[in-house]
N, C-alpha and C positions, 0 to 999 in steps of 0.2 A: 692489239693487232694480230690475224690470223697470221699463219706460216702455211705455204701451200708446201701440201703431202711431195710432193712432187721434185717441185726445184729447191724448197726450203727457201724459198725469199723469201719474202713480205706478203700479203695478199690483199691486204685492208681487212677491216672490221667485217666478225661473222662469217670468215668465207677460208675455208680448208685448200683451195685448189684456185688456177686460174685456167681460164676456159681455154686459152692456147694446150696448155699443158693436158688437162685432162683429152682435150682433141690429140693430143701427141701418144699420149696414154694408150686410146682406143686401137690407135692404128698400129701400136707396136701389137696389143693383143690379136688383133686381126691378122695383123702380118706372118707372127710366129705362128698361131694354130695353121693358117692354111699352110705352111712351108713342110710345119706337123704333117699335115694330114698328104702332104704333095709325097713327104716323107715315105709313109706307109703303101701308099698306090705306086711307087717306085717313079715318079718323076722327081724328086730331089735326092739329095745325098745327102752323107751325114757334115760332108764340108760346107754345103748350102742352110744345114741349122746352123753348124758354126759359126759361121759369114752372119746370118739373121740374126743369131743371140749378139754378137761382138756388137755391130750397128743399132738395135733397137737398146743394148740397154746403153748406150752410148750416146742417144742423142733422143729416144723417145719413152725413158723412163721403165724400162721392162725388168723386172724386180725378179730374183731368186721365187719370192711366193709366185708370182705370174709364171713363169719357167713352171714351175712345179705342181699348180693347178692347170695350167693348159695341157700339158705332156698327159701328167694321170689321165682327162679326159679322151686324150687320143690313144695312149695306151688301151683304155677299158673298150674302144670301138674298135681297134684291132682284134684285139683280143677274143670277141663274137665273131668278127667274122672268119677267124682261119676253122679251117677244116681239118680232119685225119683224111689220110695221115701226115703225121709233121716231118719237116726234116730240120737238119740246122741251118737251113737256112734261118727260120722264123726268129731263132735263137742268137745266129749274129745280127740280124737286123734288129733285133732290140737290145743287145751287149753294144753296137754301133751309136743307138738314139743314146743311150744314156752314159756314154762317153762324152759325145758330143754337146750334150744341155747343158754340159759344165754347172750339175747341180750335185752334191752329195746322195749317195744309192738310199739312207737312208731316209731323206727328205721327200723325193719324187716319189718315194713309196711309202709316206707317213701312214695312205689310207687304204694301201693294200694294192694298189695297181698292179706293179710288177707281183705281186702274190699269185691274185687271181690267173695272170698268166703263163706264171711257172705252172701252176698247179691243172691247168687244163692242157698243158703238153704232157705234164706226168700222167693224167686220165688218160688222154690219146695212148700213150705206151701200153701202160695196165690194161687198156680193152683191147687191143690188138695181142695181147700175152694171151686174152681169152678167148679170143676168136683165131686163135691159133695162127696170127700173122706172126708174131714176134714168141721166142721163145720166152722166159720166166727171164734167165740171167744180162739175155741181151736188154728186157724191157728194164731192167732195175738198171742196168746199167747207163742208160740212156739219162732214166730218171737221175741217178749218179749225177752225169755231165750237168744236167741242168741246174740242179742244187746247186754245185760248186760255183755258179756262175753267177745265181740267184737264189741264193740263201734266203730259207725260210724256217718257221720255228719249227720247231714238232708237233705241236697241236697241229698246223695248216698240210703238215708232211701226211699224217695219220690222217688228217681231214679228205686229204686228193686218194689214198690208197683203200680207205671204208667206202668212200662214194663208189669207186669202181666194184665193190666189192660185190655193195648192197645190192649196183645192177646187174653184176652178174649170176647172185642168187636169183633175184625176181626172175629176170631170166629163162633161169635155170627151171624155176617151180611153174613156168607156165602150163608144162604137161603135167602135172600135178606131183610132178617126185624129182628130186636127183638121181643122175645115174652113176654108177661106178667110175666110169674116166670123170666125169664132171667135179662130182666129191675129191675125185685125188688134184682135181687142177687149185679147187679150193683150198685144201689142205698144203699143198704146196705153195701158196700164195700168202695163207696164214701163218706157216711156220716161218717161211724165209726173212717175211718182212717184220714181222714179231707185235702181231695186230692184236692187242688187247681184246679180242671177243667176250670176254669175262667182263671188263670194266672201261663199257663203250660210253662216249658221250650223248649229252640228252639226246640229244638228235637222233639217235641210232639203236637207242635204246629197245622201240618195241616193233624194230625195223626186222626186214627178213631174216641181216648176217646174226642179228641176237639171237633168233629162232635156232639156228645152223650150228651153235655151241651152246644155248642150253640141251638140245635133243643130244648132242655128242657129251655133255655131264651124264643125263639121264640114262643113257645105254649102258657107261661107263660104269653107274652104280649101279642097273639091272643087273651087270656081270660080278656085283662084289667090291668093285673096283672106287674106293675113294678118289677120284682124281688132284692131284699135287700143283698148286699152282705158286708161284711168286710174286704174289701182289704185296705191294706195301699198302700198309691201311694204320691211321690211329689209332688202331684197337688193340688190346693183349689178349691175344688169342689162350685157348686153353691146350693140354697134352694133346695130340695128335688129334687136332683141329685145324681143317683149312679151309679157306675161303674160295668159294665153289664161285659166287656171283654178286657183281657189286650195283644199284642202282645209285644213280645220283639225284638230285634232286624231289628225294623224295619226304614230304610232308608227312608229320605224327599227330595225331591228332588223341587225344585222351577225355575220356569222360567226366566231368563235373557237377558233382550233383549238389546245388544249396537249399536249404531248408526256408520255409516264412512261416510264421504263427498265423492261422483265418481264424475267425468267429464271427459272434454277434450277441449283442447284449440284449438281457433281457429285462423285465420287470418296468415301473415307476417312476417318474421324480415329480416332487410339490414342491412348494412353497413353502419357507419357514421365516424368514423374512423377508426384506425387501433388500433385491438384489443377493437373493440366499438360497441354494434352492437342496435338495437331497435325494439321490436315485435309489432305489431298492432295485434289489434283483442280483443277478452276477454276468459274469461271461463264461460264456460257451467257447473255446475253441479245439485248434489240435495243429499240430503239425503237417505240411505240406514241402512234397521234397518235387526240385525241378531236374531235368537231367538234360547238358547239351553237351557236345562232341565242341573242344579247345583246342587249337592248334598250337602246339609246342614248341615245335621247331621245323626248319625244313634244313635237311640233311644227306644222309648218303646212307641206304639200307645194306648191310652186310649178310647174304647169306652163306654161313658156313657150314660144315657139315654135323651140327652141335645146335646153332641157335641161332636167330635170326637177331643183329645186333643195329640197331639205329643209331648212329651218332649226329650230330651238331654240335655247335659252339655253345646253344641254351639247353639243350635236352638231350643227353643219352639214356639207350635201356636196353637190356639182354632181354630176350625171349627164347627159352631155351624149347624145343621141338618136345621134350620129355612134359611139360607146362601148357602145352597148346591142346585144346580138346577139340575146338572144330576153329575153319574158316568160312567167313563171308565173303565170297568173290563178286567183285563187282569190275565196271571195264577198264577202271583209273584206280584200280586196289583191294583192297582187303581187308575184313573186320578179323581180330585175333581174338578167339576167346581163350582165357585161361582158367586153368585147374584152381579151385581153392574158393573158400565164402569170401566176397563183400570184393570181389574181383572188379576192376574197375574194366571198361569198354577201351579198346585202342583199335585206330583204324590208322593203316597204312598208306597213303594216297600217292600217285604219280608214276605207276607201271603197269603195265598188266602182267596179273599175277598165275598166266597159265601157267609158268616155267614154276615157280613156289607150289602151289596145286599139284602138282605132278611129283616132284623133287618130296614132298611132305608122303606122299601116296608109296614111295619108291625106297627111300631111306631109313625107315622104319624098321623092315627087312633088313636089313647090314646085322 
C-alpha cells in the first residue's frame, strides 16, 4: 500500500498522494507566493506571511522546502527590480521577510538568494563611492551594515567589490587612458579593501582591473623596483624571489614524441613443398618519430621575479627566465622555448600572455 506524501495515511496501491491533498498542496503554494510577492509591492506585512505560514502548513500541507523554494524565487525578483540608490529601507524589508518565513538563514539561502542581494546593495555603494555620491569610508561602511545582517563568504565579498571595479576601469579607459584623480580613486579602492589584483579569479583574470596591476608591476620594475607582495602559494620560493602574478586555471601542455619502424620487403618466395613456401630478399626500413603537444595538468601558473613556476596536483615545473630563449604568443597562451639540446616543446594555455611579454622584455634589465 502507498502512503501519501502529504497526510501519511494509506492511499491504496501505486499512488504517493491523494487528490484532496495534493489540491490542498497547490493552494497553500499559491497562496504563500502571492502573500510573497503582496509582500514586496508593500501591500502585506510581515505579520500577514506569518498569519499565511502558521495556517497553510497547518491544514494545507506547506513544508519548510516550499517556504524556502517560494521565498528564494521572490527574493531573486525583488532583487532585479530595486534600483540605486538604496537605502535601508530595502535592507529591513528583507531582514523582516526572513524573520518572518520562520525558515533557518541558512536554508532560504541554500542557492544564493539572499547572496545575490546583499551583493547588488554592496555594488550600488562601491559605484556611487565612484561617481563621487558616497565617499570610500561612508560606502564600506554601508557595505559593513549589510554583511553583518547578511553574511556572506569572501569569495562572493571580493566577487560584489572586483565587479564594481572592473566597471569602473572600463569606464575609466573609454577616452582611452586614466587620469590622475581617476588612478588615485582606484588605488584607494584597492588598498583599503585589500583586492588581490595579483591573484584575481578566472573570471577577472584577462579583465580591465588585471590590466590596471600588471602596467602598475611593469612601471615598478622599469624604475628598478622589484615589487613585494604577500601571496601565499604552494611553492618554495628561492632567496629574494617574489611572486609578481598568479594565473589560475591554467593548462600545461608538453611535447611527446614516439617513434614506429616503416619499410617494406623485398625479393621472392616459391614453392618447396606442399603447403611450404620460402622468401628471399630482406626488409628495408628505418625509423619514424611522431610529435603531439599532451596535456599535463591544469593548474595555477606562478609568475615570480626568477621563473615562471606551474604547479597541479599531477604536474609541477620551474622555468627559470635565465632558461627561456624565445616565446610564442598566442591569444589563450604561450609556447616556451628552452636553452639546451633535445629540449622538449611546452605550451602554457588559458591567459593572455601580454602581461608575461612585457614582464620577460622588462626584467632582464634589473
Amino acid at each position: 500500500m502507498g502512503t501519501c506524501k502529504y497526510c501519511s495515511k494509506s492511499a491504496g496501491f501505486f499512488s504517493h498522494s491523494h487528490k484532496e491533498c495534493e489540491d490542498k498542496h497547490n493552494i497553500a503554494l499559491n497562496d504563500f507566493a502571492a502573500v510573497l510577492k503582496s509582500y514586496f509591492q508593500g501591500r502585506a506585512s510581515a505579520t500577514d506571511i506569518q498569519n499565511a505560514r502558521a495556517r497553510l502548513k497547518a491544514n494545507y500541507f506547506l513544508s519548510d522546502e516550499d517556504i524556502c523554494n517560494l521565498t528564494d524565487a521572490e527574493i531573486r525578483q525583488y532583487t532585479a527590480s530595486i534600483r540605486r540608490p538604496f537605502s535601508p529601507r530595502q535592507m529591513h524589508l528583507m531582514d523582516d521577510l526572513l524573520n518572518a518565513i520562520g525558515v533557518p538563514y541558512n536554508q532560504v539561502n541554500a542557492n544564493g538568494a539572499v547572496d545575490e542581494f546583499t551583493k547588488k546593495l554592496m555594488k550600488g555603494f562601491m559605484v556611487e563611492y565612484f561617481t563621487d555620491q558616497l565617499t570610500l569610508p561612508v560606502a564600506q561602511s554601508r557595505c559593513h551594515k549589510v554583511l553583518a545582517r547578511f553574511p556572506m563568504s569572501q569569495d562572493n565579498i571580493e566577487d560584489a567589490y572586483l565587479y564594481v571595479l572592473n566597471r569602473a576601469v572600463t569606464n575609466f579607459l573609454n577616452n582611452g587612458m586614466i587620469s590622475n584623480a581617476e588612478q588615485q580613486k582606484i588605488d584607494d579602492y584597492v588598498n583599503t579593501l585589500a583586492l588581490p589584483l595579483n591573484n584575481l579569479p578566472s573570471q577577472y583574470q584577462d579583465s580591465e582591473i588585471s590590466k590596471i596591476g600588471q602596467v602598475a608591476i611593469i612601471k615598478s620594475i622599469q624604475r628598478g623596483v622589484v615589487p613585494h607582495t604577500n601571496l601565499s602559494a604552494p611553492i618554495i620560493l628561492g632567496r629574494n624571489e617574489t611572486i609578481l602574478w598568479i594565473y589560475n586555471g591554467v593548462n600545461f601542455y608538453q611535447e611527446k614524441i614516439t617513434k614506429e619502424w616503416v619499410g617494406r620487403s623485398g625479393g621472392f618466395s616459391f614453392r618447396i613443398m606442399k603447403g611450404v613456401y620460402y622468401r628471399t630478399g630482406r626488409m628495408k626500413g628505418h625509423p619514424v618519430e611522431h610529435s603531439s603537444m599532451e596535456l599535463q595538468g591544469q593548474g595555477s601558473l606562478f609568475i615570480t621575479n626568477k621563473n615562471l613556476i606551474f604547479y597541479s596536483a599531477s604536474k609541477s615545473t620551474k622555468i627559470p627566465f635565465s632558461k627561456i630563449i624565445g616565446l610564442t604568443p598566442y591569444s589563450d597562451g604561450v609556447e616556451v622555448h628552452k636553452d639546451g639540446t633535445n629540449q622538449k616543446r611546452m605550451t602554457l594555455q588559458g591567459f593572455d600572455p601580454w602581461f608575461l611579454m612585457n614582464l620577460l622584455s622588462q626584467i632582464n634589465n634589473l
